[in-house]
C-alpha positions in Angstrom: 0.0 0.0 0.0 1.3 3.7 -0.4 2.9 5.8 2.5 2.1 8.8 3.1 5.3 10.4 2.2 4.7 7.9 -1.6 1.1 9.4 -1.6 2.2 13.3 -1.2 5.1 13.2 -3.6 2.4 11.0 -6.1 0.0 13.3 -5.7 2.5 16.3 -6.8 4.5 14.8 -9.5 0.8 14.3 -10.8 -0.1 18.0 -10.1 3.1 19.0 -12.1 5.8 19.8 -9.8 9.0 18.9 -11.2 11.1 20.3 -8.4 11.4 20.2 -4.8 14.2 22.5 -2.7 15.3 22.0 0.9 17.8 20.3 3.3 17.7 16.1 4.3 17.4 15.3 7.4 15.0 13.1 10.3 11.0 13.3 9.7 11.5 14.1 6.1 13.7 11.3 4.9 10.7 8.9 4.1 9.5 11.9 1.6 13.4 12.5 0.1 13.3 8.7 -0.6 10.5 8.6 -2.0 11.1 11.6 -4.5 14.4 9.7 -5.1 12.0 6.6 -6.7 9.9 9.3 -8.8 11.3 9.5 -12.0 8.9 13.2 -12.5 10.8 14.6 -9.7 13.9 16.4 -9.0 15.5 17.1 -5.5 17.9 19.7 -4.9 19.5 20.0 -1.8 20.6 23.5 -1.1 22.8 24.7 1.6 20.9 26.7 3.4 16.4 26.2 3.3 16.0 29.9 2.6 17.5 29.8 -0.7 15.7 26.7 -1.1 12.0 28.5 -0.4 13.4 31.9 -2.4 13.7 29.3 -5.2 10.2 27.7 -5.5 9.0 30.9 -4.5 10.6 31.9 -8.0 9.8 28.9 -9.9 6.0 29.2 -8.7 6.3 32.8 -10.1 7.1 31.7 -13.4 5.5 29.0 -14.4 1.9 30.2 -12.4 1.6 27.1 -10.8 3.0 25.1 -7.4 6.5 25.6 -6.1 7.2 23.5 -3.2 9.9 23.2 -1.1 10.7 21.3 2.4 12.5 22.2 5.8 13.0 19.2 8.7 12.3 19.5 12.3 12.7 22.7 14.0 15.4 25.1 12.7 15.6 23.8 9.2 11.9 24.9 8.7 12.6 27.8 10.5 15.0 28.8 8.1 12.3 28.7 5.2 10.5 31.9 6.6 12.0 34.4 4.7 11.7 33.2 1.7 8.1 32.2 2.3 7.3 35.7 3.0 9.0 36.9 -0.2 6.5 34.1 -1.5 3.3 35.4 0.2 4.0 39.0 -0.5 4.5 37.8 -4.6 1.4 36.4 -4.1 3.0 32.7 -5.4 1.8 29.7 -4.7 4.1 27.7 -2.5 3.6 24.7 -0.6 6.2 24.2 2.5 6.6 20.6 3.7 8.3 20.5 7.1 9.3 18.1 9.6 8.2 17.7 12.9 8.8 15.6 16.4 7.0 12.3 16.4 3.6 12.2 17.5 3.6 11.4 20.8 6.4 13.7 21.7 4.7 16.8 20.3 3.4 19.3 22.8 6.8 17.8 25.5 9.1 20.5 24.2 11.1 17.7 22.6 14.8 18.3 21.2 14.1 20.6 18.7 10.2 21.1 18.6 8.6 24.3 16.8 5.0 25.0 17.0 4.5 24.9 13.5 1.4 26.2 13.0 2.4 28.6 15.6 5.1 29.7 13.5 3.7 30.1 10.0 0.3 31.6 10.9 1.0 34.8 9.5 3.0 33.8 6.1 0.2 30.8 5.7 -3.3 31.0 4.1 -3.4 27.1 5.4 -0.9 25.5 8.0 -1.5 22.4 9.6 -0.3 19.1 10.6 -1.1 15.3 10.1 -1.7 14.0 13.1 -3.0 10.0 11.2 -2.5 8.3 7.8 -6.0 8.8 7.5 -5.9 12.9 7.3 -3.4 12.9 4.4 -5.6 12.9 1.2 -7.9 15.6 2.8 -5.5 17.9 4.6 -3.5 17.4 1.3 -5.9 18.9 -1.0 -6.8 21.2 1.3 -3.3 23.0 1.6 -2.4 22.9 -2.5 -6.3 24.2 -3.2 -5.1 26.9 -0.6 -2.4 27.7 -2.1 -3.3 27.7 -6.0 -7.1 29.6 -5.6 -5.5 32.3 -2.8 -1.9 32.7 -5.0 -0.1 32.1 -0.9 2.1 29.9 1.0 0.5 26.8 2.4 2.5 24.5 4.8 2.1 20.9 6.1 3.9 19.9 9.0 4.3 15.8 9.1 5.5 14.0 12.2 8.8 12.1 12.3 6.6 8.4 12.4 4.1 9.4 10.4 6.0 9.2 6.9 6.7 5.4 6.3 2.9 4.6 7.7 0.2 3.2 5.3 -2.6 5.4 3.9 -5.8 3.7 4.2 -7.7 3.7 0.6 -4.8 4.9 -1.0 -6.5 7.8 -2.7 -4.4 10.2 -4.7 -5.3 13.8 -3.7 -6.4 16.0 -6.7 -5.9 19.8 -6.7 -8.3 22.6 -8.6 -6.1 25.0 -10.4 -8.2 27.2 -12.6 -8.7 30.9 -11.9 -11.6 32.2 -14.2 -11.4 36.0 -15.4 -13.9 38.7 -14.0 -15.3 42.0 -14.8 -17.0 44.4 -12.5 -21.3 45.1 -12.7 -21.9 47.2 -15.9 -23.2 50.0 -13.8 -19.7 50.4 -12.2 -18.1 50.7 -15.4 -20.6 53.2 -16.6 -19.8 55.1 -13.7 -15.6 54.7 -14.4 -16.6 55.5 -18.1 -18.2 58.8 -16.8 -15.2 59.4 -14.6 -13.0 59.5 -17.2 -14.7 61.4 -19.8 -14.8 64.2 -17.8 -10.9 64.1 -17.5 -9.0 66.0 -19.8 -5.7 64.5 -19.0 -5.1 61.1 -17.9 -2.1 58.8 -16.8 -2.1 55.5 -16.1 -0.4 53.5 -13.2 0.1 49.5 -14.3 1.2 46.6 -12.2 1.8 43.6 -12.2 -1.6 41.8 -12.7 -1.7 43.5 -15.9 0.8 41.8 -17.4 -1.3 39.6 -19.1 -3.9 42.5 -20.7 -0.7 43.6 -22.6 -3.0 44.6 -25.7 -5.7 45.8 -24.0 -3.9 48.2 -21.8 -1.9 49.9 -25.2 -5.2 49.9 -26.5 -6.6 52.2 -23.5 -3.5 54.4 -23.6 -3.6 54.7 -26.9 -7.8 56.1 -27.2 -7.2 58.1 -23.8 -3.7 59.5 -25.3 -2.5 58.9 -21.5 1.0 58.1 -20.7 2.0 55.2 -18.5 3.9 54.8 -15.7 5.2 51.3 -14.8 5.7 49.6 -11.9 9.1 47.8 -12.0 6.9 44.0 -12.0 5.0 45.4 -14.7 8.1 46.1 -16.8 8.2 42.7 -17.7 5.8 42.2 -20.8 5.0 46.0 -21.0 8.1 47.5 -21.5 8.8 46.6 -25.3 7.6 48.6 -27.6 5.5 50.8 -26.2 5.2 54.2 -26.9 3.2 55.0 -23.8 5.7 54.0 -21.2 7.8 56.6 -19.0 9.1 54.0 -16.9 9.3 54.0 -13.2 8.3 55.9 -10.1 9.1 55.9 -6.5 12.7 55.5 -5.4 14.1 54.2 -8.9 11.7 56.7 -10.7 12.3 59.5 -13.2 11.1 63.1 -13.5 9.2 61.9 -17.1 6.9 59.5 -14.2 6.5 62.3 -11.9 5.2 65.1 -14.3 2.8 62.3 -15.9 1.4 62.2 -12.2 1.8 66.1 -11.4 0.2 66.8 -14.5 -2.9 64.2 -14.9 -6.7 65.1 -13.9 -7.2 61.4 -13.5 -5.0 58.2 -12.1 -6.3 54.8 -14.1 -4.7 51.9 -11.8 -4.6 48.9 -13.3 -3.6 45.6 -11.7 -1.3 47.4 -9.2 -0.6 47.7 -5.6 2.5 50.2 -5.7 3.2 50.8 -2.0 4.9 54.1 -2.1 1.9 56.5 -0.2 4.4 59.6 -0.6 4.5 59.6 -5.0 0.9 59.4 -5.1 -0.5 62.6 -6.7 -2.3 64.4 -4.9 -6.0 66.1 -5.7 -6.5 63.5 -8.6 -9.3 61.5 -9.3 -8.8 58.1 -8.9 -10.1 54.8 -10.6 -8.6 51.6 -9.4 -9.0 47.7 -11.5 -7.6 45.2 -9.0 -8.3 41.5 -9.1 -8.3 41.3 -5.5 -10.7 43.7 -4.1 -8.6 44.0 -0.7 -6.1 46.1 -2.6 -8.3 48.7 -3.8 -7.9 52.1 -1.9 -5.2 51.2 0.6 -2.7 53.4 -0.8 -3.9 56.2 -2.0 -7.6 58.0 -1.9 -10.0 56.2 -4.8 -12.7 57.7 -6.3 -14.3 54.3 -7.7 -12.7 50.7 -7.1 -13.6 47.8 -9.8 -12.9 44.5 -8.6 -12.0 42.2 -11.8 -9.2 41.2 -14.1 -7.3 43.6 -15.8 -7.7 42.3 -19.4 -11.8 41.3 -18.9 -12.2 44.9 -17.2 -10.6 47.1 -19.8 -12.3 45.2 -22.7 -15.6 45.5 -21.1 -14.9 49.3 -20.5 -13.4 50.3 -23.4 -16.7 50.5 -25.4 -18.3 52.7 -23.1 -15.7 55.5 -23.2 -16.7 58.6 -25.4 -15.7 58.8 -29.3 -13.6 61.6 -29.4 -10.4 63.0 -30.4 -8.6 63.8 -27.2 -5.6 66.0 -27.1 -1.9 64.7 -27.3 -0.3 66.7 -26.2 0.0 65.3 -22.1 1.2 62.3 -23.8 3.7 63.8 -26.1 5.1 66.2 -23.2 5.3 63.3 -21.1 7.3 61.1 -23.1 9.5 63.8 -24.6 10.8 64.4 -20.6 11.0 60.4 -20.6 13.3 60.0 -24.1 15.2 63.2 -23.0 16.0 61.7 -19.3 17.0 58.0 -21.2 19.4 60.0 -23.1 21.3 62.3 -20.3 21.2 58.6 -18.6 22.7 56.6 -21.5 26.0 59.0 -20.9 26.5 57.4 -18.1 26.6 54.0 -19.6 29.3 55.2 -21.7 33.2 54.2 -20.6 33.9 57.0 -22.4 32.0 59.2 -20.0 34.8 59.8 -17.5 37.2 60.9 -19.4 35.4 63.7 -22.1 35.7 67.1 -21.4 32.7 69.3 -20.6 34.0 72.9 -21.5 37.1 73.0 -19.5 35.6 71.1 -16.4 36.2 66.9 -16.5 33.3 65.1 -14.9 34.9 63.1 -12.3 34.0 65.2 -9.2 31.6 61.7 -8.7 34.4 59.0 -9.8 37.5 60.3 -9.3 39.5 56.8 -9.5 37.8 55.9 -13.0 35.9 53.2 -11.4 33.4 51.2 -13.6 30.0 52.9 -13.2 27.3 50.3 -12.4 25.4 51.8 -15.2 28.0 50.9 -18.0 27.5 47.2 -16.6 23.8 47.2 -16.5 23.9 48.8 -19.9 26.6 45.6 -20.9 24.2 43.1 -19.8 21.0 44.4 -21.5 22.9 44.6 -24.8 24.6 41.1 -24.6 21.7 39.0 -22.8 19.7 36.8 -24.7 16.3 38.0 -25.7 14.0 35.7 -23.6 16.3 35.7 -20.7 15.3 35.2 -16.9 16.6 38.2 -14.9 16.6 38.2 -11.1 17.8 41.2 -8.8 18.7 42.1 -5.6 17.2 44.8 -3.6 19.1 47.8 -3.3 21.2 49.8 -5.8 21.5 46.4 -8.1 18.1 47.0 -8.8 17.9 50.7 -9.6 20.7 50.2 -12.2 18.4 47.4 -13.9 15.3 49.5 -13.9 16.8 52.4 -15.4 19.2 50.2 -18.2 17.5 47.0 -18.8 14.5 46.7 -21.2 12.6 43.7 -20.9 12.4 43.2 -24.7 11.4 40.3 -26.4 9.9 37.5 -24.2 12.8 38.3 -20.8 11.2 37.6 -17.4 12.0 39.6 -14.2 12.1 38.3 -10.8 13.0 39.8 -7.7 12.3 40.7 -3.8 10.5 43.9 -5.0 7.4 43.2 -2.3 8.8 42.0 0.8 12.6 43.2 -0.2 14.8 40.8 1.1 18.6 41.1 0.8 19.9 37.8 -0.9 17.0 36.8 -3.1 19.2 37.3 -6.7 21.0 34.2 -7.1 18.6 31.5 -5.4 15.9 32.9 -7.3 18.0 32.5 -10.1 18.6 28.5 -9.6 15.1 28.2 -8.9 14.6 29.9 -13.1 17.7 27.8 -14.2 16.2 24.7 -12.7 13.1 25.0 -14.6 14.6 25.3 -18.0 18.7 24.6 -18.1 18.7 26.0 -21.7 17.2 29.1 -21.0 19.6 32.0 -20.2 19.5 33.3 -16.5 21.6 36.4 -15.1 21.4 37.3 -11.8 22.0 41.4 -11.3 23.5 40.8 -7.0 25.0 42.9 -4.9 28.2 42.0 -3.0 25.9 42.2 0.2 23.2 39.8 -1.1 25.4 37.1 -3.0 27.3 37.0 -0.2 24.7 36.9 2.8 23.4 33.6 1.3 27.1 32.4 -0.6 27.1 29.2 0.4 24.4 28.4 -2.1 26.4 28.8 -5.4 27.8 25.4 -4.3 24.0 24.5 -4.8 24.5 25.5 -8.9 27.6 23.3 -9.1 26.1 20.6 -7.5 23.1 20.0 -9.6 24.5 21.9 -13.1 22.1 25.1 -12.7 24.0 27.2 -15.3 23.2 30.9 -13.6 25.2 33.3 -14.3 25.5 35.4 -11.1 27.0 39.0 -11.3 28.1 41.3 -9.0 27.5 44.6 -8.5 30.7 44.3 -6.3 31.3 48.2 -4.6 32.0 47.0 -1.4 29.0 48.8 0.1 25.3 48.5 1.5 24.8 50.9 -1.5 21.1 51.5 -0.7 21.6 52.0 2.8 24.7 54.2 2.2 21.9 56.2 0.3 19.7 56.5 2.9 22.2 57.7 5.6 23.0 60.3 3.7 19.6 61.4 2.7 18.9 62.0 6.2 22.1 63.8 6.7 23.7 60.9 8.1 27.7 60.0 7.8 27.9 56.9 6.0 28.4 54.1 8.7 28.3 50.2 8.7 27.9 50.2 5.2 31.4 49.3 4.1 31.6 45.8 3.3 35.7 43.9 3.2 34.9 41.7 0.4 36.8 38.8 -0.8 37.9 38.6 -4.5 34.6 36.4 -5.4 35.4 36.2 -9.0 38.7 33.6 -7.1 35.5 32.2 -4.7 33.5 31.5 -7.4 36.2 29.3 -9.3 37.4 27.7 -6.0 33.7 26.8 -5.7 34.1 25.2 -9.1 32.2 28.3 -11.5 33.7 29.8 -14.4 34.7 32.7 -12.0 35.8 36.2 -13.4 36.8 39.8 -12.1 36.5 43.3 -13.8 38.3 46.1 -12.3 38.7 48.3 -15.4 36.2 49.5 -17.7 37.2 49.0 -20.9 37.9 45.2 -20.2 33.8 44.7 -19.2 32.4 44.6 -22.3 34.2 41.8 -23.3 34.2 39.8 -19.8 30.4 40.1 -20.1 30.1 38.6 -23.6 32.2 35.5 -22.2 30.5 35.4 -19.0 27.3 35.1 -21.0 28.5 32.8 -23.4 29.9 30.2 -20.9 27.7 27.2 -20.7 28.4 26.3 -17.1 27.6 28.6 -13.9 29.4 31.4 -13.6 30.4 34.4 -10.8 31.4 37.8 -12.8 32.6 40.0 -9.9 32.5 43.3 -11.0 34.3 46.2 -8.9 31.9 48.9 -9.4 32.1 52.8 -8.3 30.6 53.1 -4.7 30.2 56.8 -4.8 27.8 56.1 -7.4 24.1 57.1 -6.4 20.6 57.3 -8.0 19.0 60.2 -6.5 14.7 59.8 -6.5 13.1 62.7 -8.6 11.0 64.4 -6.1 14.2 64.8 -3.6 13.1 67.0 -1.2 15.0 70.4 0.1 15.6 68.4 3.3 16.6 65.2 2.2 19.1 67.4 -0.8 20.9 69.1 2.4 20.8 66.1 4.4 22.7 64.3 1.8 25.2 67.7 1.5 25.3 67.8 5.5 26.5 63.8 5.3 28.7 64.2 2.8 30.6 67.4 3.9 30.9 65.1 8.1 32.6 62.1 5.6 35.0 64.3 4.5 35.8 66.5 7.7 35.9 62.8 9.3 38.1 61.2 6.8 40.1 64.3 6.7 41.0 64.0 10.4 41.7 60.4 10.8 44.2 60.9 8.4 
């Protein structure tokens, strides 16, 4: 008869899951055995179980369907938290399997006992644990239907002698997976129709959950001659060719985003839930499509919510909006700031940038050693990576460089921690892509903090053949934090980071390891780095004084950020 760990693996090499990521060990070695006897199934062992749940948290991401990944009794499931978080706040479904005591010793506080459900009741739409063979099917379908119809984290805790025993009937659990587009009442879109009518000027905000209403978002843009600010999940599958876009806002934004907010009589959200209260307008009217109705109006004031899918909303309202020629000229002003704010940037991408003359005056008051600018290796990678590439980033300065260099043309994908963010999310994310498809490209944008918070985990693409190709934004700094200090007039402190050369720890490690530390040998190590067909660590020694200042700076945070840098000097000036 089947086990119950034979029944649960069974049950999701049946469902599709292809790939389960954790650490070996007591209550869940009747499960690792019997993945090892599934032929559907793959187990990767990682070093540490975080990386493991950032990586099904990933693959869950990109394929829409069930990542699942396992942590043993007490601190190995423990160690699965972050990444479930980055997994509920992604909104990916992700099913955690994790050890626990045996039966009768649960409740003692036994060597090594967690509360499980304790533990993971606020990351978990569904945590429980089988307490009898007998619970399996039911509690089995109960946690993956969580998961898939509520896009969250569900976890199933199983007993140390629970495993090898016998499931009664034998009964393969079977999961529902099917999510059904929606549009709001026709009354409520006559009333949003109405609402924006009367606007002269419009901008739209996308997210995320329009991604897949590619076509019918242009399509409004284009009959309300609105631009269209991204958020950075959105940039994936909107970004290319579109003649609406003026890229980001918040802290990566641009001035183009800002004046299309400044400037509009009326917000359109669309499948969004951008966080960032403070670059709201303000005085706006607001219409808001979310597919989850619990997002509408908790960021920013809305005038009418409408609850349904992006694509199914917009096609519905389209045909109620007013025939008539709107004015351009929003639009065109918009995305003349946006092209002229690309171009000032491209400069900067440039190796040639630091050493041109501008008049008599030779910009390198910001980069006075000719360090590589992170922008010229953002700019590297988006001209050299392959067109339907997986990209993953670390939060922090890794991640402004991508927004503001990297165009998600053709079919690329873009992963990162840009809900919950986590440091150290880059490169497992990136096995968790590279697992999925080993032929398909994946680059990983790290920082030196993030790769090497979680290191021990590149090990993990050697292991199992997971040809990522991890590079680092290596400027020995917590750039984003650096940022912040100063902002708030702060001398930079704790930031500075004594890195190793990783490009030697990645080929001791047994990558194709590489270092840059001049700029006019990138271009080429980038192109070889890419072309490798193994894993590889390009460490890249980047400019740390480098800095992406947010376009609506205010006059405090500018002379905070003068105040900071004026106390480094006076400081560094005195200890020498």
């Amino acid at each position: 008869m089947a086990t119950v760990a034979s029944t649960l693996v069974t049950a999701l090499a049946e469902h599709g899951v292809r790939t389960v990521w954790g650490v070996v060990g007591d209550a869940l070695n009747p499960v690792t055995n019997a993945i090892r006897t599934e032929d559907r199934m793959e187990w990767v062992g990682v070093r540490h179980e975080e990386a493991g749940a950032f990586a099904a948290g990933a693959q869950a991401q990109l394929t829409g369907t069930l990542g699942v990944c396992m942590g043993t009794v007490g601190p190995g499931s423990v160690h699965l938290l972050n990444g479930l978080y980055d997994a509920k706040k992604s909104h990916a479904p992700v099913l955690a399997i994790c050890g626990q005591v045996p039966l009768a010793e649960v409740g003692s506080n036994y060597f090594q006992e967690v509360d499980n459900d304790r533990l993971f009741s606020d990351v978990a739409v569904f945590s429980r644990t089988i307490t009898s063979p007998e619970q399996l099917p039911y509690l089995l379908e109960m946690a993956v239907n969580s998961a898939n119809q509520q896009r969250g984290v569900a976890v199933l805790t199983l007993p140390g002698d629970l495993g090898e025993q016998e499931v009664p009937d034998g009964r393969v659990p079977r999961f529902v997976d099917h999510h059904p587009a929606t549009a709001p009442a026709p009354d409520l879109l006559r009333r949003a129709a109405d609402l924006i009518d009367a606007a002269d000027r419009v901008t739209l905000l996308v997210g995320q959950g329009a991604r897949e209403a590619r076509d019918e978002v242009l399509a409004m843009a284009d009959g309300l001659a609105a631009p269209m600010v991204l958020t950075l999940k959105a940039k994936e599958g909107l970004e290319r060719d579109n003649p609406y876009q003026v890229g980001q806002s918040g802290l990566i934004g641009n001035p183009a985003a800002q004046q299309a907010f400044d400037d509009c009589d009326l917000l359109l959200m669309v499948g969004t839930d951008f966080p960032y209260r403070e670059w709201y307008p303000e005085g706006k009217t607001v219409v808001q499509i979310d597919a989850h109705g619990e997002h509408i109006g908790r960021r920013t004031h809305v005038d009418l919510g409408l609850v349904g899918d992006a694509g199914a909303t917009l096609t519905a309202l389209k045909p109620m909006l007013a025939t008539r020629d709107r004015s351009r000229r929003h639009l065109e002003s918009c995305r003349g700031h946006w092209e002229r704010w690309t171009e000032r940037q491209s400069h900067l991408a440039d190796p040639r940038y630091d050493h041109e003359k501008l008049g008599r005056i030779r910009r390198v008051f910001d980069n006075p050693d000719h360090a590589i600018r992170p922008e010229q290796l953002a700019a590297s990678l988006d001209r050299h990576m392959a067109a339907d590439a997986v990209i993953t980033s670390d939060t922090g300065m890794a991640t402004v460089w991508l927004s503001r260099f990297v165009t998600m043309s053709g079919t690329r994908r873009l992963l990162g921690s840009y809900n919950l963010g986590s440091m150290a999310n880059a490169m497992p994310q990136a096995l968790g892509a590279a697992a999925l498809d080993r032929n398909r490209q994946v680059v990983a944008f790290c920082g030196d903090g993030g790769l090497t918070m979680l290191l021990g985990d590149i090990l993990t693409a050697v292991a199992y053949a997971l040809p990522v190709k991890l590079v680092v934004f290596d400027n020995s700094r917590l750039g984003m934090v650096k940022l912040e200090q100063e902002q708030a007039g702060l001398p930079e402190h704790g930031t500075v980071l004594e890195n190793p050369d990783l490009g030697a720890v990645g080929r001791a490690c047994g990558l194709h390891g590489v270092r840059v530390e001049k700029a006019d040998e990138l271009d080429a190590a980038v192109q070889e780095a890419l072309a490798h067909d193994g894993p590889v660590l390009l460490d890249v020694v980047t400019n740390p004084e480098e800095i992406a200042v947010p376009p609506k700076t205010s006059v405090s945070q500018a002379w905070g950020f003068a105040v900071a840098k004026l106390t480094e000097t006076v400081k560094s000036a005195g200890d020498s």
